[in-house]
C-alpha positions in Angstrom: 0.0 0.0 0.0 1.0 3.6 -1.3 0.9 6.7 1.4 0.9 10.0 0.3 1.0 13.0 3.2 -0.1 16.2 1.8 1.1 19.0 4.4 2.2 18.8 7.4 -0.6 16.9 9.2 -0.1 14.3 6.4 3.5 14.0 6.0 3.5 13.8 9.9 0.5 10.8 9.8 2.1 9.6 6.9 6.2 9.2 8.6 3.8 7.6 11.6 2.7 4.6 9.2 5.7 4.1 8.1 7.3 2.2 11.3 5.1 -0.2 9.3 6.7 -1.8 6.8 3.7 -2.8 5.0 3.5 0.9 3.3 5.6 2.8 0.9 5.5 6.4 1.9 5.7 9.7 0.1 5.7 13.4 1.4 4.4 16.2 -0.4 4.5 19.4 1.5 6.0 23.2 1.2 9.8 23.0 1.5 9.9 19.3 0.1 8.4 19.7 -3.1 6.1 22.3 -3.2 7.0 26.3 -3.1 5.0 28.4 -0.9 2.2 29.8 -1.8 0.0 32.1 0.2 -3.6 30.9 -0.5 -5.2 27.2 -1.4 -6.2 28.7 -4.9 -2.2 29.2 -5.5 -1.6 25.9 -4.3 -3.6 24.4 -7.0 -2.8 26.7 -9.6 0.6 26.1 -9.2 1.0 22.7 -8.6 3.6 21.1 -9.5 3.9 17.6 -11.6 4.4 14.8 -9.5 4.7 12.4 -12.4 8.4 11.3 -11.3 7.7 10.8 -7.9 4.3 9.0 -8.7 6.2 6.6 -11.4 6.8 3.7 -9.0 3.0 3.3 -7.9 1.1 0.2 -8.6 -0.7 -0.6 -5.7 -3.3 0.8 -4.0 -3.1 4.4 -3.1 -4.0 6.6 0.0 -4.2 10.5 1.0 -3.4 11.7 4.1 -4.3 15.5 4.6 -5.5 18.0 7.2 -8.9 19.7 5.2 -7.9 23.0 7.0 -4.0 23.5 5.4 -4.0 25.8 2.8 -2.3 23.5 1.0 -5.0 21.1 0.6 -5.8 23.4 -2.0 -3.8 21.4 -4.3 -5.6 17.6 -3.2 -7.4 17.4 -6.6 -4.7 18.2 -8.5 -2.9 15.2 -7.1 -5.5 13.0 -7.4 -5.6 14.2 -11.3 -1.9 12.6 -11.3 -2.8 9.5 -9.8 -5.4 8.6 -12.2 -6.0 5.2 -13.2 -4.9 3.8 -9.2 -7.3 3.2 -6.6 -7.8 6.0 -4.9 -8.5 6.5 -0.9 -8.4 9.4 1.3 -8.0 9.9 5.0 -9.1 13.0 5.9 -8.1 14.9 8.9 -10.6 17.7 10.5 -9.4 20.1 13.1 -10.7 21.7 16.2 -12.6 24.9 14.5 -11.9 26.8 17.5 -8.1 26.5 16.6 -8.6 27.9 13.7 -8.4 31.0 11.7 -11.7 32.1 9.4 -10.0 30.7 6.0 -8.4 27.8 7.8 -12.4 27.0 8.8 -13.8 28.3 5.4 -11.5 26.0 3.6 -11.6 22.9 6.3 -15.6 22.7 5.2 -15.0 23.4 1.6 -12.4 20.3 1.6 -14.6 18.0 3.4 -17.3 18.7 1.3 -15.9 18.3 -2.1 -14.3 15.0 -1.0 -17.9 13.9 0.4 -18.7 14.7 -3.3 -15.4 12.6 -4.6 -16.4 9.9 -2.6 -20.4 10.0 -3.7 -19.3 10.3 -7.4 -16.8 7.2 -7.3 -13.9 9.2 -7.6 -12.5 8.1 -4.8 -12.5 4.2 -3.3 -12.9 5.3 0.4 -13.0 8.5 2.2 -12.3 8.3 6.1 -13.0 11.2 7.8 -11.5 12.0 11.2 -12.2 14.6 13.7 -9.2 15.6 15.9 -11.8 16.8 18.8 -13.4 12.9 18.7 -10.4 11.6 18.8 -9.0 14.2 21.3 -11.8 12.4 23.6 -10.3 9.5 24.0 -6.8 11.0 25.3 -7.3 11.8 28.4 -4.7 14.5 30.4 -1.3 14.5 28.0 1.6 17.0 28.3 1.2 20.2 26.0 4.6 18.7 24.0 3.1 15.7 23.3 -0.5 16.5 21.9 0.3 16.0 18.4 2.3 13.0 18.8 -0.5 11.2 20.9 -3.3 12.9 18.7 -1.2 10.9 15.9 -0.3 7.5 17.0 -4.1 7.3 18.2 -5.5 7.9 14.3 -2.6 5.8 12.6 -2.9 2.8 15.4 -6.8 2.8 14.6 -6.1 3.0 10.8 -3.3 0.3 10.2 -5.0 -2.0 12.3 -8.1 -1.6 10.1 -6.3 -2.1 7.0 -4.1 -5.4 8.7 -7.8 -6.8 9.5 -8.6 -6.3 5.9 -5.5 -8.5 4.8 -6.3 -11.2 7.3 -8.5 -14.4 7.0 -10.6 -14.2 10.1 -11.5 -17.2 11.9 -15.2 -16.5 11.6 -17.1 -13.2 10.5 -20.7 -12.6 9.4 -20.0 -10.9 5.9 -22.6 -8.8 4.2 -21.1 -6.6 0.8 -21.4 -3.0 1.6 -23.1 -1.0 -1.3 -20.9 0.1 -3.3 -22.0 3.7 -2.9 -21.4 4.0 0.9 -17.6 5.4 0.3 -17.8 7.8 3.0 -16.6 6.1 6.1 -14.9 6.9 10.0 -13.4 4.2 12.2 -13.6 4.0 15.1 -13.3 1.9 18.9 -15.4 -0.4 20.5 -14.7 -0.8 24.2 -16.1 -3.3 26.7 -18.5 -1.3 28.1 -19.9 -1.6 25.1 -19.3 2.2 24.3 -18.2 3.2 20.6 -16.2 5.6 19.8 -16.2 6.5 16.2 -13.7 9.7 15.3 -16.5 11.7 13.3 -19.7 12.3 13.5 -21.2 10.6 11.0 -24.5 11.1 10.0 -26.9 8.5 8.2 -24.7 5.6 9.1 -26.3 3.1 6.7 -23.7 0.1 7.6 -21.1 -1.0 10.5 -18.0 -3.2 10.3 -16.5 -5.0 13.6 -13.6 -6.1 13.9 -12.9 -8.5 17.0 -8.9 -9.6 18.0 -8.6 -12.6 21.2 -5.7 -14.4 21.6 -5.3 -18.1 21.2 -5.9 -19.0 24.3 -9.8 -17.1 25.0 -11.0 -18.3 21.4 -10.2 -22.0 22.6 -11.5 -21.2 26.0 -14.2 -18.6 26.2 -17.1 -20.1 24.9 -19.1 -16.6 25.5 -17.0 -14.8 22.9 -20.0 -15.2 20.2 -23.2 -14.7 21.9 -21.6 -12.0 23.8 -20.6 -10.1 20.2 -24.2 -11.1 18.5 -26.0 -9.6 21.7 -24.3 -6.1 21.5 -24.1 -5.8 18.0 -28.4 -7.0 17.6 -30.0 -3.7 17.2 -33.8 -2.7 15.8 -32.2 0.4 14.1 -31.4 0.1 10.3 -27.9 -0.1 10.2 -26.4 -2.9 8.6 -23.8 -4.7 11.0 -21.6 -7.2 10.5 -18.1 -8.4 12.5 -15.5 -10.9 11.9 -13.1 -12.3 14.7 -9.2 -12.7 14.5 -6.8 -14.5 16.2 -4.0 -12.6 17.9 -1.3 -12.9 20.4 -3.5 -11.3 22.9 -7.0 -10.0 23.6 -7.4 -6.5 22.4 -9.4 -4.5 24.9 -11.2 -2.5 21.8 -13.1 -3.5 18.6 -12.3 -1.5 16.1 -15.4 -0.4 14.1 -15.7 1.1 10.6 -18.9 2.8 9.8 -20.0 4.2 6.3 -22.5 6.0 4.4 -23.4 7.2 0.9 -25.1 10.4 1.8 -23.3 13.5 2.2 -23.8 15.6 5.4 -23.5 19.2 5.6 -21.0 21.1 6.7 -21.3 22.5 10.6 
């Protein structure tokens, strides 16, 4: 799998993932590749071709950005590159009271036109993640290491989503999920049977579990599937299913992806 970080949120999300050696990573940012420009509308006017640095791609491809940089600006430009791969997005939304008018003016714009990417086919998959949902689940954390925390929650959430999609689970109740429900957040699943997603999502149409016990519990526990078909039963209309993994130990979360096809307005 391909990374791509677009600015400094995504180079910084992007150099996260690549402890991993499962991706191939690229950085595209001012002062790497990029020359500063002092509105998004430069940034895309004046992009650059990437056609050098995009030569070795084959696999599949993902965008990491922050919808608020200015050089976001310069996303579908990129994507216009890239044509002809399978394209994903991870989209990163920040606290609106951080802020500055564009910086919120242009963090709605982005995340609506890749709502619309994701609705047209454009795109494969668009996550969407909210750094104050996912600032939630951080509890008290040193000024100096906000970011890095903020970080290694989202990218801890998203590689073990896209392991779990490369792994045969032991058993899972599979259902396809329509092809037009592109627009997606991830999410945790605790033991008090509290989710967690990192955006509010609205219209979830259909939910993905997935479940990680060690050896040892799925030999032993003989409550691990009624316990996961009683939480996940529901009379609402979302469309759940789960699968179970074997690991080297019990993970305390589920991690959950839910998706959608219908585009939410901005708030």
């Amino acid at each position: 799998m391909h990374i791509i970080g677009i600015g400094n949120t995504g180079c910084s999300l992007a150099k996260e993932l690549s402890k991993y050696p499962q991706y191939q990573i690229t950085e595209i940012d001012q002062g790497i590749n990029v020359e500063l420009q002092r509105t998004p509308e430069k940034y895309e006017e004046n992009c650059p071709s990437f056609k050098k640095l995009f030569s070795s791609i084959k696999q599949d491809v993902w965008i990491i950005l922050s919808a608020s940089g200015m050089i976001s600006g310069l996303s579908l430009r990129v994507l216009e590159q890239l044509k002809g791969k399978s394209l994903n997005v991870l989209c990163v939304l920040s606290d609106p009271s951080l802020l500055s008018s564009m910086g919120r003016l242009q963090q709605n714009l982005v995340r609506g036109v890749m709502q619309e990417y994701a609705r047209s086919g454009l795109l494969e998959q668009l996550i969407l993640v909210d750094n104050v949902k996912v600032e939630e689940l951080l509890g008290e954390v040193a000024i100096d290491e906000y970011w890095t925390k903020l970080n290694e929650i989202i990218t801890y959430a998203f590689h073990s989503l896209m392991c779990f999609r490369h792994t045969k689970p032991i058993l899972e109740v599979k259902e396809e999920k329509p092809d037009i429900a592109r627009i997606s957040t991830i999410g945790l699943y605790d033991e008090q049977k509290n989710k967690k997603l990192f955006y509010d999502l609205k219209y979830i149409k259909c939910e993905r579990y997935h479940y990680s016990f060690s050896k040892e519990d799925i030999k032993k526990n003989g409550k691990i599937l009624p316990s996961i078909k009683r939480d996940l039963l529901s009379e609402d209309e979302i469309a759940r299913t789960f699968a179970i993994y074997e690991s080297e130990i019990s993970d305390k979360y589920a991690y959950v992806e839910s998706s959608t096809h219908i585009i939410a307005e901005n708030v």
